[in-house]
PASEBA-1860 file (N, C-alpha, C; in nm, 3 decimals):
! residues 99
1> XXXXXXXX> 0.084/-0.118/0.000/0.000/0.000/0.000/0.088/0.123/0.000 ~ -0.002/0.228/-0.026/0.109/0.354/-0.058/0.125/0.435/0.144 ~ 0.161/0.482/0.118/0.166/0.577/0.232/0.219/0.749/0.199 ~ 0.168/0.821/0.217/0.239/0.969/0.256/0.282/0.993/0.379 ~ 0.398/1.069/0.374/0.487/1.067/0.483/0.537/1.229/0.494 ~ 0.483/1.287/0.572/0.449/1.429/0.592/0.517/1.489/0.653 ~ 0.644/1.635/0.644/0.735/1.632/0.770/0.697/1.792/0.770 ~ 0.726/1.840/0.921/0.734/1.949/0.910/0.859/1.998/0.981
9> XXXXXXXX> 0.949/2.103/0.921/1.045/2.129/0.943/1.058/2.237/1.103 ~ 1.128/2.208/1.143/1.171/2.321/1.279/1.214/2.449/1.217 ~ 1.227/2.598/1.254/1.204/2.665/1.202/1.384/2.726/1.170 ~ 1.387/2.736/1.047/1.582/2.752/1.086/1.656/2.645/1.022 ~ 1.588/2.523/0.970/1.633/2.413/0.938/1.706/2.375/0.798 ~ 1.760/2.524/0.733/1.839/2.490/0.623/1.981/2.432/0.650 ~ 2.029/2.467/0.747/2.177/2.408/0.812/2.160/2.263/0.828 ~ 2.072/2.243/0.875/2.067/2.093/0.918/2.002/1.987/0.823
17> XXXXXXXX> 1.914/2.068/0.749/1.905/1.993/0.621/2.003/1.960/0.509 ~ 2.098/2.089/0.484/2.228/2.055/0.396/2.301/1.973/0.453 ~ 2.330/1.951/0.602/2.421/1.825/0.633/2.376/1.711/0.624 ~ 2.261/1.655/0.648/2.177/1.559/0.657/2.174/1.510/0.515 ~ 2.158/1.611/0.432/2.113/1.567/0.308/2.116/1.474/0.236 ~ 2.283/1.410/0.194/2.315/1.278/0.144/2.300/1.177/0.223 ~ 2.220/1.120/0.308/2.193/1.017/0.393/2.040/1.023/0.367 ~ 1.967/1.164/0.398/1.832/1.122/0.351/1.826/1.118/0.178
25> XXXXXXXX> 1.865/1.170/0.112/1.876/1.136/-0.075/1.858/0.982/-0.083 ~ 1.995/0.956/-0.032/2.073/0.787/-0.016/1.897/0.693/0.030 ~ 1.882/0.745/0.108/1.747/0.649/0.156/1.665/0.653/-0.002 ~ 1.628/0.752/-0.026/1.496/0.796/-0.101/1.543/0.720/-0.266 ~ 1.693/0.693/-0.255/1.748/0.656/-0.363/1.723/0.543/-0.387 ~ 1.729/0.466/-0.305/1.720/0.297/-0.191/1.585/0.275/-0.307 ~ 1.486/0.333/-0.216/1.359/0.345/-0.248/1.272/0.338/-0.381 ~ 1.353/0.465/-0.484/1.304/0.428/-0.602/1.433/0.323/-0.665
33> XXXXXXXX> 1.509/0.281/-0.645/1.589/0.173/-0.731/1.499/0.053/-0.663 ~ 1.418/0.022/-0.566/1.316/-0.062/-0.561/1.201/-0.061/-0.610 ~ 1.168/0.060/-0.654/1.014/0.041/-0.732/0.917/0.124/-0.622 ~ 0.948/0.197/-0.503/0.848/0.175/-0.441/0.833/0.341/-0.406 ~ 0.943/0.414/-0.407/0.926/0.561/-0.457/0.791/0.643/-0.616 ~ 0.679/0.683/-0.532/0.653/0.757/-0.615/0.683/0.855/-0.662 ~ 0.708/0.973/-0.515/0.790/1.131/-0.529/0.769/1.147/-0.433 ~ 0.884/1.253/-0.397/0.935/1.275/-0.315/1.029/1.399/-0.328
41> XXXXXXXX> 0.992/1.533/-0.202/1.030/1.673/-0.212/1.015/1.780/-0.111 ~ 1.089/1.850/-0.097/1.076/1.959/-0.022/0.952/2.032/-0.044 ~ 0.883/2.108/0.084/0.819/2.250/0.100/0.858/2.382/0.059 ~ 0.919/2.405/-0.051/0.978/2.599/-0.028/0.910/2.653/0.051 ~ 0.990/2.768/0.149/0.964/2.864/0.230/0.872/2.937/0.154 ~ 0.950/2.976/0.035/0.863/3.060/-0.059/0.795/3.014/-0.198 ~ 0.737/3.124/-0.160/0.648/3.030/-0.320/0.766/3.034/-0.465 ~ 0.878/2.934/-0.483/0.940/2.941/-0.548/1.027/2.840/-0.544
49> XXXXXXXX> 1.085/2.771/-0.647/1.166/2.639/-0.665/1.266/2.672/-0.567 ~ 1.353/2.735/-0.573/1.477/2.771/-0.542/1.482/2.876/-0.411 ~ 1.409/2.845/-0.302/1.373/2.948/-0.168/1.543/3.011/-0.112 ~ 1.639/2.966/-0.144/1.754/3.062/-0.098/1.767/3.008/-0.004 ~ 1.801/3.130/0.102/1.859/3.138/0.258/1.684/3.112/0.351 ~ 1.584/3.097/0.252/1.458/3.094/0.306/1.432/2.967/0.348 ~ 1.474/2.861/0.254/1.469/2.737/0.264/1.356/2.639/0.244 ~ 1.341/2.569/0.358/1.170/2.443/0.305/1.173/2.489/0.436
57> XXXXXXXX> 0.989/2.433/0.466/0.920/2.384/0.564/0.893/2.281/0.567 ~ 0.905/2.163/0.493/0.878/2.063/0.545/0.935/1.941/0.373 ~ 0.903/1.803/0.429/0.883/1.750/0.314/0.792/1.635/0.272 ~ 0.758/1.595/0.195/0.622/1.506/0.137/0.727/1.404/0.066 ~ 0.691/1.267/0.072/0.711/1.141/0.036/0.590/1.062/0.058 ~ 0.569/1.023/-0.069/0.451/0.898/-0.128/0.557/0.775/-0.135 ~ 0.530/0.639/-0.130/0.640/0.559/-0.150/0.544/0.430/-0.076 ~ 0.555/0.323/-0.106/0.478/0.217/-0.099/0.581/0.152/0.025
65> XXXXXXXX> 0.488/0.046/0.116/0.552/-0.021/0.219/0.456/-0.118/0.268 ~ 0.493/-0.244/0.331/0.443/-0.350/0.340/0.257/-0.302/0.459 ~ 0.328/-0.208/0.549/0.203/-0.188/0.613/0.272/-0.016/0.694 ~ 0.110/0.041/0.751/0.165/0.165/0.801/0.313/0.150/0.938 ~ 0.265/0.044/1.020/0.389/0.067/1.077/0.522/0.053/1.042 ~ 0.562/-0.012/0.899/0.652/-0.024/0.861/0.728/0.100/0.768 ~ 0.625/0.183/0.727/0.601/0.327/0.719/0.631/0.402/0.843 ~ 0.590/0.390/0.929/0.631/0.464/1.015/0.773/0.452/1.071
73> XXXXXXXX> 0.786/0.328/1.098/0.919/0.305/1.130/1.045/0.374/1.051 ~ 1.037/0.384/0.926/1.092/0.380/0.791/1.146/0.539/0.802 ~ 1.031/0.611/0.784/1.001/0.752/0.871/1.111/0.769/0.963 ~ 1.041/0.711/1.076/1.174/0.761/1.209/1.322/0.753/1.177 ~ 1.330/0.684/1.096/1.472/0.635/1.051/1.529/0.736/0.977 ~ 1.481/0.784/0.928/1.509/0.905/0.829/1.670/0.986/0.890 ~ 1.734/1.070/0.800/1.866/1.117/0.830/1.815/1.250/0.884 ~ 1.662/1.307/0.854/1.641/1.478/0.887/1.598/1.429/1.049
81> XXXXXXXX> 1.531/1.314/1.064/1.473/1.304/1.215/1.582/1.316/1.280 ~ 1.699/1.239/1.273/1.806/1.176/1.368/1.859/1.386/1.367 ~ 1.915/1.438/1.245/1.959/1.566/1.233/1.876/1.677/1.325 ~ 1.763/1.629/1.377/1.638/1.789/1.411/1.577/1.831/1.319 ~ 1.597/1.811/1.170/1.539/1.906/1.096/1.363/1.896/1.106 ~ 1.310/1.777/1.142/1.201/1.829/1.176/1.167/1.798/1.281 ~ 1.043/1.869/1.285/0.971/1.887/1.452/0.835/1.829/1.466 ~ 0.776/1.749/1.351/0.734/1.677/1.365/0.681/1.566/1.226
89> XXXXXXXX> 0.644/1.430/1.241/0.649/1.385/1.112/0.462/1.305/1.088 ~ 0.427/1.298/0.989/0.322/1.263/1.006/0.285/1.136/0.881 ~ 0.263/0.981/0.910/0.229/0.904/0.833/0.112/0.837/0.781 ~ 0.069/0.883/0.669/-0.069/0.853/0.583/-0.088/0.744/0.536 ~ -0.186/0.639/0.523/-0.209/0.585/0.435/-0.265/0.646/0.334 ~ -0.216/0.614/0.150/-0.253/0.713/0.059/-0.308/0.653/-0.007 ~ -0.429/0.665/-0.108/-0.476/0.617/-0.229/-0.437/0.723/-0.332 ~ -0.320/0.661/-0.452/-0.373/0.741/-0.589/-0.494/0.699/-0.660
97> XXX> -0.514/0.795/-0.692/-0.608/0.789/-0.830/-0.547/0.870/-0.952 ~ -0.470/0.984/-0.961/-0.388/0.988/-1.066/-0.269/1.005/-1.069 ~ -0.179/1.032/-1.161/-0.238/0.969/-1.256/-0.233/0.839/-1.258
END
């Protein structure tokens, strides 16, 4: 089943997201070289690809897993949790319908 996996960032969290970064990529990489990544992305601060020194608020991952707790687990594991970058995380079960 799919799951969304919902983060919201602590406020300040571009430092700790650039260090973190290649460990959470590395996961998400894992993920689609298995098939099970739909997408997966940052929040801009601003309404704009490229937020600067503004940064994200949070990030969204769709990605399939045997059941929600294994989703969740998956989640906690993450390189931004262990880093602080967020302050809190939230796991969905998702239905697509498109496309």
């Amino acid at each position: 089943m799919l799951y969304a996996i919902l983060s919201e960032d602590v406020p300040g969290s571009l430092p700790l997201r650039q260090q973190a970064r290649p460990g959470h990529l590395a996961r998400l990489i894992a993920l689609q070289e298995a098939g099970r990544l739909i997408l997966a992305g940052p929040h801009p601060a601003l309404d704009t690809g490229e937020p600067g020194d503004a940064g994200f608020t949070g990030s969204l991952i769709v990605a399939e897993f045997p059941s929600l707790q294994a989703a969740t687990e998956w989640a906690n594991e993450d390189p931004y949790v262990h880093a602080g970058v967020y302050q809190q995380v939230l796991v969905k079960p998702f239905k697509q319908v498109l496309p």
